[in-house]
C-alpha positions in Angstrom: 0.0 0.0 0.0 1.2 3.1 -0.7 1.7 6.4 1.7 0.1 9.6 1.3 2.8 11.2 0.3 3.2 8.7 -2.9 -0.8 9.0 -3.4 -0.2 12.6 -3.6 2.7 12.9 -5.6 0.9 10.2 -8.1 -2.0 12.7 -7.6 -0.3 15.4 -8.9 1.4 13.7 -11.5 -2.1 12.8 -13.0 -3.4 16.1 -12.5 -0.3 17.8 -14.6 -1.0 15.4 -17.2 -4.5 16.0 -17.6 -4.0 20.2 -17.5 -1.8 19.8 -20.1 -2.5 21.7 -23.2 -6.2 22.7 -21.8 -6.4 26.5 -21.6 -9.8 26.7 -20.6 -10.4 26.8 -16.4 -14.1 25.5 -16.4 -12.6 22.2 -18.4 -9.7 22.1 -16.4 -11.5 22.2 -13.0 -14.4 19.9 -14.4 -11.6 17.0 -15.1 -9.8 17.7 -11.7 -13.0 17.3 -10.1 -13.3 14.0 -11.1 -10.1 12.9 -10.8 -10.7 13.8 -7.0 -13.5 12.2 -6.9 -12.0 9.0 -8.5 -9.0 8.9 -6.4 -9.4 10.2 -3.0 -11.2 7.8 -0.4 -14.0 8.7 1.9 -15.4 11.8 0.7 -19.1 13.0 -0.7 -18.1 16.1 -2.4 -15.1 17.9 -4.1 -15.2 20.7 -6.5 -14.6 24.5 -7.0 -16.0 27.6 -6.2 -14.9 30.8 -8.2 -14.4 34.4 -6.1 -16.3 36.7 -7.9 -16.5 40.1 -5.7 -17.3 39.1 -2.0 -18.6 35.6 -2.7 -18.2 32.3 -3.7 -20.0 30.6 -6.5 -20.2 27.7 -7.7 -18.0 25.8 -10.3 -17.1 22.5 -11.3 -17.8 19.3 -9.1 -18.3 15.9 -8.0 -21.3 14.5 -5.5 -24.6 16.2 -4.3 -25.8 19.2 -5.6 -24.8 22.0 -3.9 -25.0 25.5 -2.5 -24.9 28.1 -5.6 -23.5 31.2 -3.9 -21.1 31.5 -0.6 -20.3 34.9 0.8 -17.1 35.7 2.0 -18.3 36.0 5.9 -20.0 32.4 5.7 -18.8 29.1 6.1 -15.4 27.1 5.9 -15.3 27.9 2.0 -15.7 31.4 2.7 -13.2 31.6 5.5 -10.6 30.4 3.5 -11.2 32.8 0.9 -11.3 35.7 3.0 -8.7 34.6 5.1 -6.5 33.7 2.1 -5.6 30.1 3.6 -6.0 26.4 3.7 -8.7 25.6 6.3 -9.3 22.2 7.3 -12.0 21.3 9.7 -12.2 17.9 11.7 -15.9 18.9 12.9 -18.3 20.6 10.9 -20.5 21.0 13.5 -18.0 22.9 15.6 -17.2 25.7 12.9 -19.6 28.7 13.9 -20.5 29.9 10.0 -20.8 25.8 8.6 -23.2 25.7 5.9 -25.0 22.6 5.4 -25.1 21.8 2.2 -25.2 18.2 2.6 -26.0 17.1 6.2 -23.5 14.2 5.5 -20.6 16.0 5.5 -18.8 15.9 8.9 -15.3 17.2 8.0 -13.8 19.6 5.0 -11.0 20.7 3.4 -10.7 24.2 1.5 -7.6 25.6 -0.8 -7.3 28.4 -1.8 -5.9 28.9 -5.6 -4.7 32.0 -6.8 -4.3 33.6 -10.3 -2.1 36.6 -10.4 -2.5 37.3 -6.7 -6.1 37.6 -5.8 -8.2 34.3 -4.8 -9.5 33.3 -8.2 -11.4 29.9 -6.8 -11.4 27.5 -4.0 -10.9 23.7 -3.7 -14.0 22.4 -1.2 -13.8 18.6 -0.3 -16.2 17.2 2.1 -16.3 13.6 4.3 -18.8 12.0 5.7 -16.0 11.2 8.5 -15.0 13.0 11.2 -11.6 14.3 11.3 -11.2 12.6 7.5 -8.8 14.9 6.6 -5.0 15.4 8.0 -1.5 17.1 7.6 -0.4 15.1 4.7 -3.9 15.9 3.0 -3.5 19.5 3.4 0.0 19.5 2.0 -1.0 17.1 -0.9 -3.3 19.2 -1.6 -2.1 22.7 -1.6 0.7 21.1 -4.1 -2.7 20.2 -5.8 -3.7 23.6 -5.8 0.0 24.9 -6.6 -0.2 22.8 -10.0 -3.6 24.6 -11.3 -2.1 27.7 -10.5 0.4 27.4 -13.0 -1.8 26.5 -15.6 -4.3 28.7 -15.4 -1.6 31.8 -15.4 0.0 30.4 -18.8 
């Protein structure tokens, strides 16, 4: 079995290959969507949310249907946004703003991704698990986020 840090780095080696040569972000997020959704265990929703003034909406995903619009001052997705960092929750329940999108989610994951400085989108993953999500999830991750970066500034 492999560690996380392999999964990861196999992650993002997939990811780079699939951005490759696509120029277009709402394609680009669509495909990394799924290839969350495909590979990472234990969750019921990954997928994007673009900034657009003072709130989130909603982009490309996999699982449930989901909230259309997230303010800034609301939420874990919105909190990250705002506060320009990776925000990972072990307890839903226990983060003041939560929305409930899907009352299965327990824990969540959020990266940020920039373009040219400014928040242009988050990464949202959900679990149905408490405390799904750890350390080497949140790194993984972030190098996720670093990869889209880079293609969507080219």
């Amino acid at each position: 079995m492999m560690s996380k840090q392999e999964f990861y780095r196999e992650l993002q080696l997939q990811a780079a290959a699939l951005i490759e040569g696509e120029t277009d972000h709402i394609a680009v997020l669509a495909n990394l969507s799924a290839l969350i959704w495909q590979r990472l265990p234990d969750i019921n929703w990954a997928g994007f949310y673009f900034a657009k003034g003072e709130e989130l909406v909603l982009g490309p995903f996999q699982g449930k249907p989901a909230c259309y619009r997230i303010p800034f001052n609301r939420g874990v997705c919105g909190a990250a946004a705002r506060e320009r960092r990776v925000i990972r929750v072990d307890d839903v329940e226990q983060f003041e703003s939560h929305i409930a999108c899907d009352a299965a989610s327990n824990s969540e994951l959020v990266v940020p991704i920039y373009l040219n400085g400014a928040v242009f989108a988050v990464l949202d993953i959900d679990s149905p698990h408490l405390a799904r999500f750890d350390l080497e999830d949140e790194k993984g991750l972030s190098v996720f986020a670093d990869i889209i970066e880079s293609a969507l500034s080219q």
